[in-house]
NULO-688067 format. One record per residue: z, x, y of N, C-alpha, C in turn; residue in three letters; residue number from 1. Coordinates in Angstrom, 1 decimal, padded with zeros to 4 digits. Each point is the difference from the previous one (the first is absolute). Layout:
BEGIN
Z | X | Y | Z | X | Y | Z | X | Y | ALA | NUM;
...
END
This chain:
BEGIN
007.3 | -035.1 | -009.8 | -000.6 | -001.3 | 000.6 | -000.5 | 000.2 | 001.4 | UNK | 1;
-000.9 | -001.0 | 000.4 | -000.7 | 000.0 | 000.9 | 001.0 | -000.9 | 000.9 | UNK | 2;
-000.5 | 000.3 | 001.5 | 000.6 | -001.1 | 001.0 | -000.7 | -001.0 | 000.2 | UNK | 3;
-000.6 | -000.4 | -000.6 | -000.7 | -001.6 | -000.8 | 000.9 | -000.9 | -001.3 | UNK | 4;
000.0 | 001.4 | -000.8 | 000.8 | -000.6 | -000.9 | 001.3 | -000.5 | 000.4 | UNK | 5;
000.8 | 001.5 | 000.2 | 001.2 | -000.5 | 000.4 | 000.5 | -001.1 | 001.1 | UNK | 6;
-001.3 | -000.5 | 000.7 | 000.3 | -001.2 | 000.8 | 000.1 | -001.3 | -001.0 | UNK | 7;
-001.2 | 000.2 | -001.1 | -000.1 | -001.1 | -000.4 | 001.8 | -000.2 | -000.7 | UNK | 8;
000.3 | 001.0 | -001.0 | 001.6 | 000.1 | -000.7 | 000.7 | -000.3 | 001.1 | UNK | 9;
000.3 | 000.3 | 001.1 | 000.8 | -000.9 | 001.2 | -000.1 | -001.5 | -000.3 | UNK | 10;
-001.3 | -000.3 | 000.2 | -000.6 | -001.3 | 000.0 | 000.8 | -001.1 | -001.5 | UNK | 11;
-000.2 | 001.0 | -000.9 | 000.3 | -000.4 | -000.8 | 001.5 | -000.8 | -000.9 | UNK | 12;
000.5 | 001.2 | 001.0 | 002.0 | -000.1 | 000.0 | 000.2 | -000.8 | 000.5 | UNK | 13;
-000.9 | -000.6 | 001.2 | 000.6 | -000.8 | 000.5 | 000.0 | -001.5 | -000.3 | UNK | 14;
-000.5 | 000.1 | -001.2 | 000.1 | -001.3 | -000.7 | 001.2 | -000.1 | -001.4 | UNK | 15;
000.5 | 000.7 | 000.5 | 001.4 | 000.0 | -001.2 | 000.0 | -000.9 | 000.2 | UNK | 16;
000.9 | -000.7 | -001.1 | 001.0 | -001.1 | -000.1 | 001.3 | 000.2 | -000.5 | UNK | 17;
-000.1 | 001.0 | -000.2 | 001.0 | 000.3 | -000.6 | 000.2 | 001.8 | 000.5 | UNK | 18;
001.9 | 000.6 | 000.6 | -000.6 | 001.3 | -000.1 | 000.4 | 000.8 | -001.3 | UNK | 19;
-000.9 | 001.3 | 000.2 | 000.1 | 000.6 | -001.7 | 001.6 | 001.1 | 000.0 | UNK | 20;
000.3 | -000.1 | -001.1 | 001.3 | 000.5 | 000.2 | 000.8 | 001.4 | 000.4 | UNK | 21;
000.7 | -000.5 | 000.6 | 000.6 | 001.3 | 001.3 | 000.5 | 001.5 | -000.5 | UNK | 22;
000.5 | -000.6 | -001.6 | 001.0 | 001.0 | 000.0 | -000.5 | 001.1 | -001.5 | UNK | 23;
000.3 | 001.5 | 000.1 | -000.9 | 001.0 | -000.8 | 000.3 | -000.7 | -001.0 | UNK | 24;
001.2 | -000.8 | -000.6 | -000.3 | -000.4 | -001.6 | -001.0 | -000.9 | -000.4 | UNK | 25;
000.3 | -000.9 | 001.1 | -001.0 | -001.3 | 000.1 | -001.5 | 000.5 | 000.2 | UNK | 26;
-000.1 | 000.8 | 000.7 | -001.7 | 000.8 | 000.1 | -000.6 | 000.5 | -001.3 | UNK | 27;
001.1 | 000.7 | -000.9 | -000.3 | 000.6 | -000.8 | -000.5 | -000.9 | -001.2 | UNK | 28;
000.9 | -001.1 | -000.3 | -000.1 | -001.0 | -000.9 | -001.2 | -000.8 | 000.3 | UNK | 29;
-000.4 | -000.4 | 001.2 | -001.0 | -000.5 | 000.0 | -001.3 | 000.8 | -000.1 | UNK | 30;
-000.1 | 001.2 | 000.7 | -000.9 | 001.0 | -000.8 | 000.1 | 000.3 | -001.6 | UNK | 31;
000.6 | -000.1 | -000.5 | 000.1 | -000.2 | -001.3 | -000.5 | -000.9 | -001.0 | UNK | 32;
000.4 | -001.4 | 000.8 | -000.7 | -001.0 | -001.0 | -001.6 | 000.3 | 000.5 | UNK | 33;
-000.2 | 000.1 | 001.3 | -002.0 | 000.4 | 000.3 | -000.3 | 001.5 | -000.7 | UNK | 34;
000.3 | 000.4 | -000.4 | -000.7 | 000.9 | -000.3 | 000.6 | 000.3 | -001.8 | UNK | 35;
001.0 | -000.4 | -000.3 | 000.4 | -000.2 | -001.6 | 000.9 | 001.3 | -000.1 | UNK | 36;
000.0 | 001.2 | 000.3 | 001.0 | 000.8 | -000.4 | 000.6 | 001.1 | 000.4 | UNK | 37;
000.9 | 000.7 | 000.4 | 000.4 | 001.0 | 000.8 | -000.9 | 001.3 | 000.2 | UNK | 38;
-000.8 | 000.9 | -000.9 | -001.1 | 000.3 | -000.2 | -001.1 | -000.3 | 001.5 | UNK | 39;
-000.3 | -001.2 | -000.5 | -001.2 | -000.2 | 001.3 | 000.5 | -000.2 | 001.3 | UNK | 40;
001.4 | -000.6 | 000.0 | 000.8 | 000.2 | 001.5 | -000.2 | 001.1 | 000.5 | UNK | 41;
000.3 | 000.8 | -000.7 | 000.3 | 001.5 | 000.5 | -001.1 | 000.7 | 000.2 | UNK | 42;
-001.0 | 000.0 | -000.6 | -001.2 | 000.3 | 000.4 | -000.6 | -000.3 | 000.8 | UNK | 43;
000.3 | -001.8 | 000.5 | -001.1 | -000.3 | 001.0 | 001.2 | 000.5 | 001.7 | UNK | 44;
001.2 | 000.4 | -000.2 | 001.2 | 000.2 | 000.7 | -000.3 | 001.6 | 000.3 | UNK | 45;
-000.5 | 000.6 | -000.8 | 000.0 | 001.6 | -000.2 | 001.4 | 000.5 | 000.1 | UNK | 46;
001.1 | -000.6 | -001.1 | 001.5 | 000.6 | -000.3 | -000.3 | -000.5 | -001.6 | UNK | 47;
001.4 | 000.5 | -000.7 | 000.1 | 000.2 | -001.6 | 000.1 | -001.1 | -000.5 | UNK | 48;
-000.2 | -000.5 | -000.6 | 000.3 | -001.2 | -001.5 | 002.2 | -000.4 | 000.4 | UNK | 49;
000.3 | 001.4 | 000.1 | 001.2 | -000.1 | -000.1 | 000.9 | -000.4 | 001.4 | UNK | 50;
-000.9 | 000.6 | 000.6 | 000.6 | -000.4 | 001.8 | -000.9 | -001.8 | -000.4 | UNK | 51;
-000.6 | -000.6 | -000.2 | 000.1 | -000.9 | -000.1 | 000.7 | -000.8 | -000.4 | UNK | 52;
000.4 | 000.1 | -001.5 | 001.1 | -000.8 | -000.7 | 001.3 | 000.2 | 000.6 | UNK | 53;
000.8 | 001.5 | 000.8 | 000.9 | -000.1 | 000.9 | -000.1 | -001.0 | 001.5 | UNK | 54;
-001.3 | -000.1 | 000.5 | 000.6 | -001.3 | 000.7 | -000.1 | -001.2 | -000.7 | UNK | 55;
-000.5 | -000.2 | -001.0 | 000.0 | -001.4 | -000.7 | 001.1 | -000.3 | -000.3 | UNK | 56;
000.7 | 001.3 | -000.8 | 001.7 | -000.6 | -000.2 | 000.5 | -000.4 | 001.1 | UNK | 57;
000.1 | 001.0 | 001.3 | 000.7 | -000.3 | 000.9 | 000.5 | 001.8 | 000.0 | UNK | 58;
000.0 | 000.8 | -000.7 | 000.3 | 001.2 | 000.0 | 000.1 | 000.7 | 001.7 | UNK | 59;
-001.3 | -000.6 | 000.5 | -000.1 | 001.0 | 001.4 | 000.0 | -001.1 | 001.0 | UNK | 60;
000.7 | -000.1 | 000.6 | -000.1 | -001.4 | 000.9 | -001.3 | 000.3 | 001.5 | UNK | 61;
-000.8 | 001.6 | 000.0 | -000.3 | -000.1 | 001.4 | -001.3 | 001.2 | -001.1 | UNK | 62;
-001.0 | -000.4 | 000.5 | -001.3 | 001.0 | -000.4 | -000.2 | 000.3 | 001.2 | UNK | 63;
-000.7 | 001.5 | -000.1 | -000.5 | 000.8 | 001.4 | -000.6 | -000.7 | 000.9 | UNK | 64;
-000.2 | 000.1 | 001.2 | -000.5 | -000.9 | 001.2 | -001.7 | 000.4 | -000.5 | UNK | 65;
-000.7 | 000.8 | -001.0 | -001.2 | -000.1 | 000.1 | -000.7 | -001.2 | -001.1 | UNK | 66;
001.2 | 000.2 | -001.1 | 000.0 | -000.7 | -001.0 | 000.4 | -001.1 | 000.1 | UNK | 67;
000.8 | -000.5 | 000.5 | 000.8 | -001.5 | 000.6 | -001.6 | -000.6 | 000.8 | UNK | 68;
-000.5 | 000.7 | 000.9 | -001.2 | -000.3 | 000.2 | -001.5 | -000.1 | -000.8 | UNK | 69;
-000.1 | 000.7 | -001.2 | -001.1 | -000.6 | -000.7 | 000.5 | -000.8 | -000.8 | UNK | 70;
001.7 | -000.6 | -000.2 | 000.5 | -001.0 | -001.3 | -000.6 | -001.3 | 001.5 | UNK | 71;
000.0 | 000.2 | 000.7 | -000.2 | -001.5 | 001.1 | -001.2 | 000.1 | 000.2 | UNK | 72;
-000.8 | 000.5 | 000.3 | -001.4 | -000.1 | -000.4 | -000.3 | -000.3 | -001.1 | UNK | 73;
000.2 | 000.4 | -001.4 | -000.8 | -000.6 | -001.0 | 000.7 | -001.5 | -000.1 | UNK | 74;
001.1 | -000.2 | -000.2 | 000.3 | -001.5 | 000.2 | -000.8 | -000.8 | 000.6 | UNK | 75;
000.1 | 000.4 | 001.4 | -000.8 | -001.0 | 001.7 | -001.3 | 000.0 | -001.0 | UNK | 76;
-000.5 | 000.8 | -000.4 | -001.6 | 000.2 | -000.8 | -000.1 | -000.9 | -001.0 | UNK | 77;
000.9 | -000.7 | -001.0 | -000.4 | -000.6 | -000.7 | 001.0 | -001.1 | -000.4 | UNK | 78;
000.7 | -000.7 | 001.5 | 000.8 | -001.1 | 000.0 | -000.6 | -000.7 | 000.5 | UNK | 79;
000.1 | -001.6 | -000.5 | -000.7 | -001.1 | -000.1 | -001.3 | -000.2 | 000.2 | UNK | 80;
-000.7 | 000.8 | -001.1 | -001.4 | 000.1 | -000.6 | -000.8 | -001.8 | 000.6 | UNK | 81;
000.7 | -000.5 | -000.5 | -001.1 | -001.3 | 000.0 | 000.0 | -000.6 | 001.7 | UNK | 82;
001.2 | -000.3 | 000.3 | 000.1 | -000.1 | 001.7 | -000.9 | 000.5 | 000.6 | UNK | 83;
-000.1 | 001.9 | -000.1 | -000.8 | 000.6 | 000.6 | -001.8 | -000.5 | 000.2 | UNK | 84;
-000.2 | -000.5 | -001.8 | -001.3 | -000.3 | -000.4 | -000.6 | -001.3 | 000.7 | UNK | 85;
001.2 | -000.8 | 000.0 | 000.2 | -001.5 | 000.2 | -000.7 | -000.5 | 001.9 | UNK | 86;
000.8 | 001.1 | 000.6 | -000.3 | 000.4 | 001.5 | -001.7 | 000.7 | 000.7 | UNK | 87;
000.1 | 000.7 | -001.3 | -001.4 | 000.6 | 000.1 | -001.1 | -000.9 | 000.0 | UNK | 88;
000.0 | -000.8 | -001.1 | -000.9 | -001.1 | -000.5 | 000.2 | -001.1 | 001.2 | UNK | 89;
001.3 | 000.0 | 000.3 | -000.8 | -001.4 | 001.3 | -000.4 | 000.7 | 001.0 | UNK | 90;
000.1 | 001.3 | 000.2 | -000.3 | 000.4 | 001.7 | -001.7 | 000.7 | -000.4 | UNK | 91;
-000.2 | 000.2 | -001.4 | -001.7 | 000.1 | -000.4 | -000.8 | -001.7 | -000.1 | UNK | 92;
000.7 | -000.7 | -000.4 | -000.8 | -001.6 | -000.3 | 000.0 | -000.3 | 002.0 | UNK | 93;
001.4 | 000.0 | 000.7 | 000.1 | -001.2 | 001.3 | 000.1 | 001.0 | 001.2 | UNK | 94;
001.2 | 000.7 | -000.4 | 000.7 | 000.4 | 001.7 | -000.5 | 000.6 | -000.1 | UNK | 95;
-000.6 | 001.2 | -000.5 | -000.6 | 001.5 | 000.7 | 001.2 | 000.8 | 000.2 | UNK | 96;
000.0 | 001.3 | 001.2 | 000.8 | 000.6 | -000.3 | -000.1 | 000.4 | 002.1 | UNK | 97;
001.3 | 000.4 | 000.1 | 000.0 | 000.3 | 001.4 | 000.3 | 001.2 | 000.4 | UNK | 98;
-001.0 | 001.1 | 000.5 | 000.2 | 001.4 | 000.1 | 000.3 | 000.8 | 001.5 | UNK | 99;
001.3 | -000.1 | -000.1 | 000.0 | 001.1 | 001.5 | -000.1 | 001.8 | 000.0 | UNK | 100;
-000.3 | 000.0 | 001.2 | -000.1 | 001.4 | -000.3 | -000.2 | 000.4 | 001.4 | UNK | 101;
000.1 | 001.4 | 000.2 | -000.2 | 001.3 | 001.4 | -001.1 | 001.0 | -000.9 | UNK | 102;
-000.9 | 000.3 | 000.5 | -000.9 | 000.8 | -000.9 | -001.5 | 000.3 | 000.9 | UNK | 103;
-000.2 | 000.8 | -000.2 | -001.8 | 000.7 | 000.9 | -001.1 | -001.5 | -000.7 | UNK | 104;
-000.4 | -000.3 | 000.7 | -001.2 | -000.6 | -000.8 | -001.4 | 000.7 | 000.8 | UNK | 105;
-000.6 | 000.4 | -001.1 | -001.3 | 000.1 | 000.6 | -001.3 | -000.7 | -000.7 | UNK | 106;
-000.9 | 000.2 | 000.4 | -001.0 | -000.9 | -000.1 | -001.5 | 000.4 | 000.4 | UNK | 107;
-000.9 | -000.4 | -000.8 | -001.7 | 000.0 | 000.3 | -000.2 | -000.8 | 000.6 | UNK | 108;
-001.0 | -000.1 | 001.0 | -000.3 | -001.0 | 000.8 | -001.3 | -000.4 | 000.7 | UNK | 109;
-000.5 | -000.3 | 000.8 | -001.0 | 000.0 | 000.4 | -000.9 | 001.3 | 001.2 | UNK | 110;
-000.6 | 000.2 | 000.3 | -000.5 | 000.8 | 000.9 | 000.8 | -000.2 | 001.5 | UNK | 111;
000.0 | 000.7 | 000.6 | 000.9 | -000.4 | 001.4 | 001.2 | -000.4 | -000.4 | UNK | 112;
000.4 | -000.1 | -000.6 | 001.6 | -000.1 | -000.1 | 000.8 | 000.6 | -000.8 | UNK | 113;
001.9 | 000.1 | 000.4 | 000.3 | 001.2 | -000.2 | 000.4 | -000.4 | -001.3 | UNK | 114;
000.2 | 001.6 | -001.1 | 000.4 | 000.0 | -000.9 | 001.3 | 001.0 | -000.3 | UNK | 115;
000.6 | 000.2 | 001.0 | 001.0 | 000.4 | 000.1 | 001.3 | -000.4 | -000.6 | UNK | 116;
000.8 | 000.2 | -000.9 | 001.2 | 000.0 | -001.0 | 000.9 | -000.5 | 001.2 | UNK | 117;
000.8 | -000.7 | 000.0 | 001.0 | -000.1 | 000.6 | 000.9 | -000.8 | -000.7 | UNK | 118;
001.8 | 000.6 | 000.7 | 000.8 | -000.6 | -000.4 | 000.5 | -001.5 | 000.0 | UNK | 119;
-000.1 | -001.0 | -000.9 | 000.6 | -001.6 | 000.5 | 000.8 | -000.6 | -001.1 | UNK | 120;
001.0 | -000.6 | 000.4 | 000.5 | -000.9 | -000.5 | -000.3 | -001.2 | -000.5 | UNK | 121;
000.0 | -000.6 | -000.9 | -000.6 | -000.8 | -000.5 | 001.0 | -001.1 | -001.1 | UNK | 122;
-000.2 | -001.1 | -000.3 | 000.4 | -000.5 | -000.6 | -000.8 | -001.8 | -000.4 | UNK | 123;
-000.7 | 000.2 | -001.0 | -001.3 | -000.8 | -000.6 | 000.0 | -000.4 | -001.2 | UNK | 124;
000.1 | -001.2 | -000.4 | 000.3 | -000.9 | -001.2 | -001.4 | 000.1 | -000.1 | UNK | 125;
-000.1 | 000.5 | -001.3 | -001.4 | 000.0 | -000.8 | 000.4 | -001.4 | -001.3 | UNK | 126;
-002.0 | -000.5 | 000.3 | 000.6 | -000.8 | -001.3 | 000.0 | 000.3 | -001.2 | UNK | 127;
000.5 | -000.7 | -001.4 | 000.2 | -000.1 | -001.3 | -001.0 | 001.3 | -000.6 | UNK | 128;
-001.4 | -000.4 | 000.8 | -001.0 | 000.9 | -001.5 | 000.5 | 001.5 | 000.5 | UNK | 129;
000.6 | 000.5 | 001.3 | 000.6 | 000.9 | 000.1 | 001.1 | 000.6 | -000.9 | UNK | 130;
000.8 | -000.9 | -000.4 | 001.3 | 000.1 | 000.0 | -000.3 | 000.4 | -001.6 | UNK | 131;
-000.8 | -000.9 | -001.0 | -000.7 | 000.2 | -001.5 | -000.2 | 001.4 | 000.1 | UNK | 132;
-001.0 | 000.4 | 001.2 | -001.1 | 001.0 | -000.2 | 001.4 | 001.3 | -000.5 | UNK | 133;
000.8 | 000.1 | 001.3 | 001.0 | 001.0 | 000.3 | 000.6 | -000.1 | -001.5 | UNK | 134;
000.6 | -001.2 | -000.4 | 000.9 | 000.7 | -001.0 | -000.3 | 000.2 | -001.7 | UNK | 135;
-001.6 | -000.8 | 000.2 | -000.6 | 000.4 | -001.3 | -000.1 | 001.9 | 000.3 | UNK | 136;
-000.7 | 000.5 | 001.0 | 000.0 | 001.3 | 000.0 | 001.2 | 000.9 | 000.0 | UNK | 137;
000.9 | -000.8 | 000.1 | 001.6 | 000.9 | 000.1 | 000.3 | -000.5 | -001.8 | UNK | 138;
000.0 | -000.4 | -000.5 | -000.1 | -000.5 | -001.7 | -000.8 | 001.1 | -000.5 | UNK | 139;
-001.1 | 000.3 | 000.5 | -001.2 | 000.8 | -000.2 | 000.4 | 001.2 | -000.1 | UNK | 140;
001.3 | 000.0 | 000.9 | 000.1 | 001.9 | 000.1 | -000.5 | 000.7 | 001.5 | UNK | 141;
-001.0 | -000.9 | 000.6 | -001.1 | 000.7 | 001.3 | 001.1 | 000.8 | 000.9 | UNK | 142;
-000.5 | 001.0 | 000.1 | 000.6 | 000.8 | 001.3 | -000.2 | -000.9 | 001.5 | UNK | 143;
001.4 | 000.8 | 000.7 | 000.3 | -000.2 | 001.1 | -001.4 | -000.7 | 001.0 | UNK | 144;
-000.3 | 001.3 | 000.0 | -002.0 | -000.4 | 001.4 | -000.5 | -001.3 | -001.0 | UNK | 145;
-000.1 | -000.4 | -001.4 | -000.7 | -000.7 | -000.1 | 000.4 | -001.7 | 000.2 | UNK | 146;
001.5 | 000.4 | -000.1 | 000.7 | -001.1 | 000.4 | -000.2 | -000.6 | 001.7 | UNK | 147;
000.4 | 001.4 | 000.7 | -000.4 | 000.0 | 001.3 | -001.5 | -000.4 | 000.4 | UNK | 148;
-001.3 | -000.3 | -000.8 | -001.0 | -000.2 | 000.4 | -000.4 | -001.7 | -000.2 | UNK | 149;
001.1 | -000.5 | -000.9 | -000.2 | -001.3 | 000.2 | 000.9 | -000.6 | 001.0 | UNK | 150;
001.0 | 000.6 | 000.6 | 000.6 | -000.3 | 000.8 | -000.7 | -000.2 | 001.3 | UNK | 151;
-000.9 | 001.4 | 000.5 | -000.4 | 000.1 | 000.8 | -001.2 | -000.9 | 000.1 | UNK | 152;
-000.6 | -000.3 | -001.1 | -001.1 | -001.0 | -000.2 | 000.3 | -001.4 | 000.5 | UNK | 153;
001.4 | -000.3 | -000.5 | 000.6 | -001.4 | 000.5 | -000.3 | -000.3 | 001.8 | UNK | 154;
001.2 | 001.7 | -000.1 | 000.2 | 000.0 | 001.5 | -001.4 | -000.3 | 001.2 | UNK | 155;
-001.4 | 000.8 | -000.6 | -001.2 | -000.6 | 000.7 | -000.3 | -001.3 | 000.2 | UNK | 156;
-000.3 | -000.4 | -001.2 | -000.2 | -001.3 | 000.1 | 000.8 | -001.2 | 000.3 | UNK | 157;
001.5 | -000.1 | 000.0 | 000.9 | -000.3 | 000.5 | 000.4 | -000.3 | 001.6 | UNK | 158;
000.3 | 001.3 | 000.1 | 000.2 | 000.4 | 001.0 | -001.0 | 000.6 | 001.6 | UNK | 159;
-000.3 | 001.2 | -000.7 | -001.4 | 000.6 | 001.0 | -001.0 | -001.0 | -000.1 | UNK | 160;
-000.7 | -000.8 | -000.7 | -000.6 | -000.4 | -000.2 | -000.4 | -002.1 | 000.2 | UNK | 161;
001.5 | -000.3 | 000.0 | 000.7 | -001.3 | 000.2 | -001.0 | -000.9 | -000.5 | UNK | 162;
000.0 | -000.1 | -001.7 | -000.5 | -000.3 | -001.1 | -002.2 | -000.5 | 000.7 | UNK | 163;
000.2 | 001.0 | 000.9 | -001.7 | -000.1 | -000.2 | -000.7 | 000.1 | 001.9 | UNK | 164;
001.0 | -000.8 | 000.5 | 000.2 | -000.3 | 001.6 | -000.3 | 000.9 | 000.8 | UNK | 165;
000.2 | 001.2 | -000.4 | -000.2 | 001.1 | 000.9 | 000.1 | 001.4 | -000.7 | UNK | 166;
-000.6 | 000.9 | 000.7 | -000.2 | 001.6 | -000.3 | -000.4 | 000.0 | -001.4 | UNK | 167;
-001.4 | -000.6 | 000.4 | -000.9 | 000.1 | -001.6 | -000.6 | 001.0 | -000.6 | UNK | 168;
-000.3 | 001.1 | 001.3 | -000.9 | 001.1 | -000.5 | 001.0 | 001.1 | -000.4 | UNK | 169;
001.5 | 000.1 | -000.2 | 001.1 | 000.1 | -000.4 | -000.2 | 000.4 | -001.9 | UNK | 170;
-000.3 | 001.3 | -000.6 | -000.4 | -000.1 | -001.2 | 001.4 | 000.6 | -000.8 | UNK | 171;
000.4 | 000.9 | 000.5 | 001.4 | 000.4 | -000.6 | 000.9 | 000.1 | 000.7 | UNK | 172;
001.5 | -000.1 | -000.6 | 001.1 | 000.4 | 000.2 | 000.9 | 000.8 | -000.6 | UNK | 173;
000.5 | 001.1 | 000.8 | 000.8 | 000.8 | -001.2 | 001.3 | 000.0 | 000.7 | UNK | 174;
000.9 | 000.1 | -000.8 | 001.7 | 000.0 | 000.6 | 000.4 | 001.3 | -000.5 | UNK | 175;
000.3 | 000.8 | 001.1 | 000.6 | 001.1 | 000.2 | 001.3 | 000.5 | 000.0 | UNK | 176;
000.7 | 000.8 | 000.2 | 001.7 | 000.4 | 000.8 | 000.6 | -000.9 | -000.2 | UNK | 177;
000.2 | -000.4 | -001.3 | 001.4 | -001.3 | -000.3 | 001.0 | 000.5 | 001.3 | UNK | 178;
000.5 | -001.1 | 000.7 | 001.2 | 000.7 | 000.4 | 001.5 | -001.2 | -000.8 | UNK | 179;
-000.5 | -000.9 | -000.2 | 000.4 | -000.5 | -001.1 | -000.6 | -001.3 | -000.3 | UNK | 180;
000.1 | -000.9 | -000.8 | -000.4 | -000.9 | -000.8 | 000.6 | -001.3 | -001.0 | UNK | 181;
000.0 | -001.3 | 000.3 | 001.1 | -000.3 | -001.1 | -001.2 | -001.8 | -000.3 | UNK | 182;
000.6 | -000.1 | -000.9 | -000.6 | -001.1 | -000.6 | 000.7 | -001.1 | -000.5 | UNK | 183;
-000.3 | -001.2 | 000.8 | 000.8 | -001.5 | -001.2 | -001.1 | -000.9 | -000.4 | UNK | 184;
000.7 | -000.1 | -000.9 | -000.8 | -001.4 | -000.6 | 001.0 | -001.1 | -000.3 | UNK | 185;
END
């Protein structure tokens, strides 16, 4: 995953309502009923059919610290499906989405002025047709930069741009040097 994505799956957790369950048997069982059978656990886990049904019994009370980590990942990944969807759809119809970030932005610009990358801080509530645009292309599959190019698009016209007010001869923006990034809606 991209550090677009993974902001947005931040973004996303943070609309639990519920948290998903703590403990390897509880992880396992619930990966179970999502995915239907020991088999695909294990495959999508990269351990045996049979290391799975041992923690399902209870057989092994503690999976390796790499594996205990992809059983909590795929859970976080596909606990409370509709919440997630539920949150998306109002912050694509109303709120939009609010993006901070440290990162190079550079930019095309006019003659006489600079186009020099620099580091800034930022933090810029784009509206709704942003927020659509982003997660229909994350549905879509789009890589990282392309994610990053509607972002950056927001961020012009948004921000650099202060929906039309100023720095019009301003034609692109590109976001550079994540230094990091995170996203609510």
């Amino acid at each position: 995953m991209g550090e677009i994505e993974d902001a947005i799956e931040r973004a996303d957790r943070e609309a639990f309502t519920k948290d998903p369950p703590k403990t390897l048997k509880g992880q396992i069982g619930y990966l179970l009923k999502q995915l239907g059978s020991a088999k695909a656990v294990a495959a999508e886990l990269g351990v045996t059919a049979d290391s799975v049904n041992r923690y399902r019994r209870g057989a092994r009370k503690h999976a390796r610290a790499d594996v205990a980590a992809k059983i909590d990942s795929a859970v976080r990944k596909r606990w409370q499906p509709r919440v997630r969807k539920l949150r998306q759809r109002q912050a694509a119809a109303s709120g939009g989405i609010t993006v901070e970030t440290r990162a190079r932005f550079g930019y095309t610009a006019a003659v006489g002025t600079t186009d020099d990358g620099r580091f800034r801080r930022l933090t810029v509530h784009l509206p709704p047709a942003y927020a659509q645009r982003l997660f229909d292309a994350r549905t879509a599959g789009a890589s990282d930069q392309q994610m990053r190019e509607i972002i950056a698009e927001g961020f012009k016209e948004i921000y650099f741009q202060d929906g039309g007010s100023r720095a019009m001869g301003l034609s692109d923006v590109e976001i550079n040097d994540i230094d990091y990034l995170d996203v609510s809606f």
